[in-house]
N, C-alpha and C positions, 0 to 999 in steps of 0.2 A: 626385569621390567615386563608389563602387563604386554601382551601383544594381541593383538584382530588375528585369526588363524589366517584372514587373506593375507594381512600387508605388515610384512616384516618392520620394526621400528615403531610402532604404534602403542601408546600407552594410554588407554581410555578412563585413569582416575580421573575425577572434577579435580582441576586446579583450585584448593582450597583460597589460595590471597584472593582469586577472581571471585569465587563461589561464596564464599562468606562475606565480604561486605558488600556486596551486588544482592544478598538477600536479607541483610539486615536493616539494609535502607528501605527497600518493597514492602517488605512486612512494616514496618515502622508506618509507612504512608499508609499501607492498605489498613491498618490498628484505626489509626487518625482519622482518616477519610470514612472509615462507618462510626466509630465512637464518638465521634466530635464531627459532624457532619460538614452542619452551618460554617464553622471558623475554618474548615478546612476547603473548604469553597472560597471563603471571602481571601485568602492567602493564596489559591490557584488563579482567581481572579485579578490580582495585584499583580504577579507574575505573566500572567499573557497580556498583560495592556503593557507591563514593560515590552517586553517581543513585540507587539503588534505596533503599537504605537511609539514607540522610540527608535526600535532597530529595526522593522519592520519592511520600509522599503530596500535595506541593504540586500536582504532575502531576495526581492525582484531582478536585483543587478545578477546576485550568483544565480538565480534561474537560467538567469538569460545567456549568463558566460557556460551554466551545462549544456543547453539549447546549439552552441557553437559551436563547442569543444567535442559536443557527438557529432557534427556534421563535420569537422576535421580530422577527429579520429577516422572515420569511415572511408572518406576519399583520400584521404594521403597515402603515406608508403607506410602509414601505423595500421591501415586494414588489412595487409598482409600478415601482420604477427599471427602465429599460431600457435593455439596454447595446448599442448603436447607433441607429437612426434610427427613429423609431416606429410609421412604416408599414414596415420591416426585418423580412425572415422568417428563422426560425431557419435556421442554416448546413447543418445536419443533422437530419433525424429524429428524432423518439423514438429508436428503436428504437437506432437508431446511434450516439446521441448517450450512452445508457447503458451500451452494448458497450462504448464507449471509455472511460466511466468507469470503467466496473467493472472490465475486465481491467487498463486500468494500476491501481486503487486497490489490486485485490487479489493480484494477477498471480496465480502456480502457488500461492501460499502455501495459499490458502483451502483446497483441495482436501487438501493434507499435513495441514492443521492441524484439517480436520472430523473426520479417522479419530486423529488422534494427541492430540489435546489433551485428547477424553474418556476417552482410554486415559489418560495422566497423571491426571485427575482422578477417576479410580476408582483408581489406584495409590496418588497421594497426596494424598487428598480436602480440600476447605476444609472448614471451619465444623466440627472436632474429626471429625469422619466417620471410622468405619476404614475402611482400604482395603477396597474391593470388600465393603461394608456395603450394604444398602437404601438407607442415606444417603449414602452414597457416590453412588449410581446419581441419586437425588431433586437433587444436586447439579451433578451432572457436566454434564449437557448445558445446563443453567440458568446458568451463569457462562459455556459456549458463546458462547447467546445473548447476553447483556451485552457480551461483548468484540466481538463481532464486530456487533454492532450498533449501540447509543446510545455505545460508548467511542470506533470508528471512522468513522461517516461526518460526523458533524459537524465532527470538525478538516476536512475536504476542502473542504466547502461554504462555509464560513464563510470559510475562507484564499483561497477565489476570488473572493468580489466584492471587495475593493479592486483588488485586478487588474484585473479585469473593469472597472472603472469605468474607472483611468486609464487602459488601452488601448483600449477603447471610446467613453468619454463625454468623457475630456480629449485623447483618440489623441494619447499620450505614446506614442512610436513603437521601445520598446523591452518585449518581456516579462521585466521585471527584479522579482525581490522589493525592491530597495533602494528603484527605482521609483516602487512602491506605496507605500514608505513616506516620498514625497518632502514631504509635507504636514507631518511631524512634522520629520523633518532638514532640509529645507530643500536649498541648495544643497550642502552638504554629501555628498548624494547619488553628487554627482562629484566625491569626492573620496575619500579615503584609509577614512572609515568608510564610504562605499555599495560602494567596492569590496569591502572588508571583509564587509560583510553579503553581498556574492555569494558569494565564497570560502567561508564559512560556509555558505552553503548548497549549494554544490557539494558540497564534503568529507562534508557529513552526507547529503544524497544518496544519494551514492557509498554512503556506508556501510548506508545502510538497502536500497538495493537490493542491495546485496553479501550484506545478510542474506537475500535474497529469493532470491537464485541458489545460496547456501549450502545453503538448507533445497530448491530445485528438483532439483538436478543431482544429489546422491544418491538420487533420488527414484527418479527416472527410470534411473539406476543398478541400481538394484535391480528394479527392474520387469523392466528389460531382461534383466538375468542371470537373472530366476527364468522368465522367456518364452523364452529359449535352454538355458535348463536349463547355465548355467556360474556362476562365481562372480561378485560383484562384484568392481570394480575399478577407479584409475586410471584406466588406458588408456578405458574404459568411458567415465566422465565427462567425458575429453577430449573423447572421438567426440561426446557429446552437447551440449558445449560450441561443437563445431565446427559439430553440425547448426544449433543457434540460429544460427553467427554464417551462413552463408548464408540460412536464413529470413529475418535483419534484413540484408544487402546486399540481398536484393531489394525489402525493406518501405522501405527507403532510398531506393533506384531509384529505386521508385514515388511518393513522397510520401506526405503526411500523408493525404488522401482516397482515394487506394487501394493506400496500405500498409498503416499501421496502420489505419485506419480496415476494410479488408477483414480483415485479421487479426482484428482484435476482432469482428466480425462472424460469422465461421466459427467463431471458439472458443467463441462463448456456444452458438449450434448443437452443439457439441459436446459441450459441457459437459450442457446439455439433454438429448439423449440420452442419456448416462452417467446423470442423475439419474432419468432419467424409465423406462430400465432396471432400476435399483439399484429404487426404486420400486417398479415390478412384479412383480419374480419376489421380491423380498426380502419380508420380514414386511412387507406395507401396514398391516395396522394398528396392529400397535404403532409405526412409523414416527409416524403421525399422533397414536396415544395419548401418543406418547413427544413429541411437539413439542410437543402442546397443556399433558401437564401442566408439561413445564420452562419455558413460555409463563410461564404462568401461574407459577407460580413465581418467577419473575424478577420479574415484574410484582410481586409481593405483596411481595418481598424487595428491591425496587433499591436504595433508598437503604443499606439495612445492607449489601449486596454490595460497593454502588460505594465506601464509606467504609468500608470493612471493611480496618484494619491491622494486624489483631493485635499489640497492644502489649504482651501479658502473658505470652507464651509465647515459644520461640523458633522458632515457626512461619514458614515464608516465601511461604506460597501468597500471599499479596498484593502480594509484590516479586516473586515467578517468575509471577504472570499478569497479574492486573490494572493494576499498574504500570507492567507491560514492554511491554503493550499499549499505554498512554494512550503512552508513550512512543517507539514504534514507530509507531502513528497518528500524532504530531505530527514525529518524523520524514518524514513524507511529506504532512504539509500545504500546506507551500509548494509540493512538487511539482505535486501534486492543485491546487491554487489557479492556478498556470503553466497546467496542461495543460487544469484545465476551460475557463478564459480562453481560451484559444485555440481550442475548441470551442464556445462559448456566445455569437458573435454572435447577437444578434436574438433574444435570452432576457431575459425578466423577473427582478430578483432571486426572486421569488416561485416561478418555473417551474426554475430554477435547482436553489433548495433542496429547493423539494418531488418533483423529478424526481429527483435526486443522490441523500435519503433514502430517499424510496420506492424505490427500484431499487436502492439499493445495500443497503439491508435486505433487500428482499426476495429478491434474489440469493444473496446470505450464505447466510439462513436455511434457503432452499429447499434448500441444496445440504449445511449442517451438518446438518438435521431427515432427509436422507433417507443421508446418508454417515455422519452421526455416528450416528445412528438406528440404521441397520444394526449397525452397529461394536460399539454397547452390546446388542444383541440379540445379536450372536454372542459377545462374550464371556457375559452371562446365561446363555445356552443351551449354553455347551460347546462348541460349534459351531469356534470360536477361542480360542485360552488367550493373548490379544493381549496383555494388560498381562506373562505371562509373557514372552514375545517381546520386547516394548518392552524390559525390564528387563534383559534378556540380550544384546539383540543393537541395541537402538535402535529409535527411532521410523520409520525407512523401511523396514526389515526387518518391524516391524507394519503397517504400511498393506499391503504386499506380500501380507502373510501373509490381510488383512480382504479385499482383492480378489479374491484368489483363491479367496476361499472361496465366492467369488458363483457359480452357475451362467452356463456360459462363462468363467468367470476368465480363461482366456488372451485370451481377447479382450476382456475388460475392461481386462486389465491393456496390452497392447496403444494401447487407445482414449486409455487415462491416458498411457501414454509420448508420445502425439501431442499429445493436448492440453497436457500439462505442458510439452514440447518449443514450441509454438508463443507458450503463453503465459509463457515466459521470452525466446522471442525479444519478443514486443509488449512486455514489463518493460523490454528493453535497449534498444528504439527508444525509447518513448516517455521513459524515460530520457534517453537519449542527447542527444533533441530537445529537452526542456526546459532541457538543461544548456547545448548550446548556442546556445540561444535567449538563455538568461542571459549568456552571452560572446559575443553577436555583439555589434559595434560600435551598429549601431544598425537595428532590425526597423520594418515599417510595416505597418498591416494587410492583408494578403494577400501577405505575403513571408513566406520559412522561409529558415532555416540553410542554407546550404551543405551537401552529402552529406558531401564531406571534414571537415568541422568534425563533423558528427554521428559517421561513423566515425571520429572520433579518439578521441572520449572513450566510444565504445561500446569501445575496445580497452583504454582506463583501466578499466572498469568489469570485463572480463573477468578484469584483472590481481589485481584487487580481491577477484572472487570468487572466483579461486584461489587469495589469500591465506587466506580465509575455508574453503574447501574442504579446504586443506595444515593446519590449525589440528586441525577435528573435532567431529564433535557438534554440539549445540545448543547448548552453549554457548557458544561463541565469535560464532555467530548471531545469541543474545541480545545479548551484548556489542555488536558492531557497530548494532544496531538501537537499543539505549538510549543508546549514544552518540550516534548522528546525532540521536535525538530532542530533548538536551539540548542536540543545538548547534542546532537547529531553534526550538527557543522563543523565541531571538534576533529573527531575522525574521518569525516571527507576533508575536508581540507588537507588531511595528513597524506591519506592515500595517494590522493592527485598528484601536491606536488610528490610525492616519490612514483609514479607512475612513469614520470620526465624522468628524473635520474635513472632508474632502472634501464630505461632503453638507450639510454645516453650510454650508460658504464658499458653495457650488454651489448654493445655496436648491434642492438635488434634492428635497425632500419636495414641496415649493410646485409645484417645473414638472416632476414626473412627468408619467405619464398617469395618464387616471381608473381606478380600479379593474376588475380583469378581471373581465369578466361570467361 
């Protein structure tokens, strides 16, 4: 058997049952999706109005049951678990250990989505609001916050500790979602349904990162062409496509500790400066006015927000955001749950959660209160006619338009094409890594995937998102992200409940350690 020179027991082939028909069905879509463009759209389209509008609010309820279940994992006697050896120090830093959260949770998206989403929601307000109304503005940044914070980081955290346990505390010597859920299926696992729950979660994957490189690579598109002063284009989003895939050959090279791990590290730096730029020279204080009162606001309104489906109009703000969110978040749960696992030796469930929340809200917010903040200040003030723009010409066409209008815009917009460029390469590594983490034969702790095996399915991924690119807009974006997220409920739900059993069988409450002082 094939072994890692580190870790005895490890056999890094691709699990052929997993790897074969997990890339027969990608190619098959990605064929369709550029050859047959039109019909493959109107058939993504049928499928997310099913999701959105039939099952769609049941996605609100499981938010809000992750939403719980991290705030009871944390305070009970389940934040003592520790996942490896009790005198075992964490693998990573703070600091490090958050970079890699955060940029694979949220990769380039956040940043698109801080200047664009309250552009939408001054265009086409919730809660009856006219457009670009007072109420309009009292709204806008307030559903911000909600999606990008209590909707998203608890699917991550919560889908990590069954992982977490059985690669750590039973070192079941594979990072498999089927795995995790070996407690509930049983043998089974290896068999025809654990392969199954792989391939499910490849595919949906695939597809929630495809919506990530969809909404990236226009981005940066446009950034580029308004910094050279030429058009968008094609050609344009190739070259930036190409840039990524050499950032991730070298984040490859290097490994998981100074690849991605250095990547993620540099781009929060970067990102930091951008904000802490935008910040300064930009209106500070309505920035902070404008956070605290949509704070608050969120706070006084959650529940009616999060349970908000308008059933008596035929409004769709709660199937185009907060749905497509929870849905898009639990798409990338099992991933987040892989990738933290594999980052979270010698962490407490407690340290876990509460590290993962706190840094992954606080990350979010800081970067919506000070990008979206601006965003709503220039349009208020004339400054940018952005929701005109958005409605004309699209959402990366307004961000373009919001950056630019900062003093130094060119170098702003400059800063973003590096940053957005670096952090779609860390999206496709750490992507890449989890997928083939899930099709290696068999991992042990302190062995990785093969390079080959991770560039194989970083060139499925790229396939992917030029399907998604050749499509157009935001909508086909949407689609691929709600999809993955419906085939992702699949293997959380499996997790979870084997999460309970494990600790149950394991008497883990009884032989933790004591409570962290």
């Amino acid at each position: 058997m094939a072994t890692n020179g580190k870790s005895e027991g490890a056999d890094l082939r691709p699990d052929k049952q997993i790897l074969i028909p997990a890339t027969l069905v990608l190619i098959a879509i990605i064929a369709c999706s550029i050859l047959f463009t039109e019909a493959s759209e109107k058939v993504l389209k049928a499928t997310y109005s099913v999701f959105t509008h039939t099952t769609g609010t049941w996605y609100l309820w499981v938010t809000v049951a992750m939403m719980i279940l991290s705030v009871y994992f944390m305070c009970s006697r389940y934040g003592n678990i520790k996942f490896g050896e009790e005198d075992e120090k964490p693998e990573f830093n703070n600091y490090s250990w958050v970079a890699m959260m955060f940029c694979s949770g949220v990769a380039g998206a956040v940043m698109f989505w801080s200047i664009v989403e309250p552009l939408f929601n001054l265009a086409y307000p919730p809660k009856f609001a006219e457009p670009l109304s007072r109420q309009s503005f009292e709204w806008a940044m307030s559903y911000v916050l909600l999606h990008w914070g209590p909707v998203t980081w608890p699917w991550y955290v919560v889908t990590a500790l069954p992982i977490c346990y059985i690669f750590y505390k039973r070192k079941k010597p594979v990072l498999r979602i089927s795995t995790a859920a070996e407690p509930v299926l049983g043998d089974r696992v290896n068999g025809k349904i654990g392969k199954g729950i792989e391939i499910f979660f490849i595919i949906g994957l695939m597809f929630s990162n495809a919506a990530v490189m969809g909404v990236s690579v226009p981005i940066v598109n446009h950034a580029l062409a308004a910094t050279l002063g030429i058009e968008p284009s094609f050609t344009i989003e190739m070259i930036v496509l190409a840039i990524s895939a050499v950032i991730f050959t070298v984040s490859v090279s290097l490994g998981l500790k100074k690849g991605i791990k250095i990547l993620s590290d540099t781009n929060v730096i970067i990102a930091l400066c951008l904000v802490f730029f935008c910040f300064v020279v930009g209106p500070t204080v309505f920035i902070v006015d404008n956070f605290t009162n949509s704070f608050g606001n969120m706070v006084n309104n959650f529940w009616g927000m999060i349970f908000w489906t308008d059933p008596y109009t035929e409004g769709t703000f709660p199937q185009d955001w907060t749905i497509f969110y929870a849905l898009w978040m639990a798409s990338y749960g099992p991933f987040m749950g892989l990738f933290i696992a594999r980052i979270s030796r010698g962490r407490t469930v407690r340290q876990v959660i509460a590290l993962g929340l706190a840094g992954g809200i606080a990350g979010s917010y800081m970067i919506h209160a000070v990008f979206g903040g601006y965003t709503m200040y220039a349009q208020l003030t004339g400054i940018v006619d952005a929701v005109g723009i958005l409605k004309a010409s699209g959402g990366p066409a307004a961000l373009v338009a919001i950056l630019h209008s900062l003093p130094a815009g060119t170098m702003v917009l400059i800063g973003y094409c590096v940053f957005s460029t670096i952090f779609l390469a860390t999206s496709v590594d750490s992507c890449a890594y989890v997928i083939s983490c899930a099709a290696t034969t068999r991992l042990a702790p302190g062995s990785e995937p093969t390079r080959g095996h991770r560039f194989y399915w970083a060139a499925i991924q790229a396939g992917l998102a030029l399907a998604a690119i050749t499509m157009g807009g935001l909508g086909p974006v949407r689609i691929f992200a709600n999809f993955s997220g419906a085939l992702m409920l699949i293997p959380i739900a499996f997790v979870v409940v084997a999460w309970f059993k494990m600790v149950k069988e394991d008497n883990a409450l009884a032989n933790c350690c004591s409570p962290e002082k």
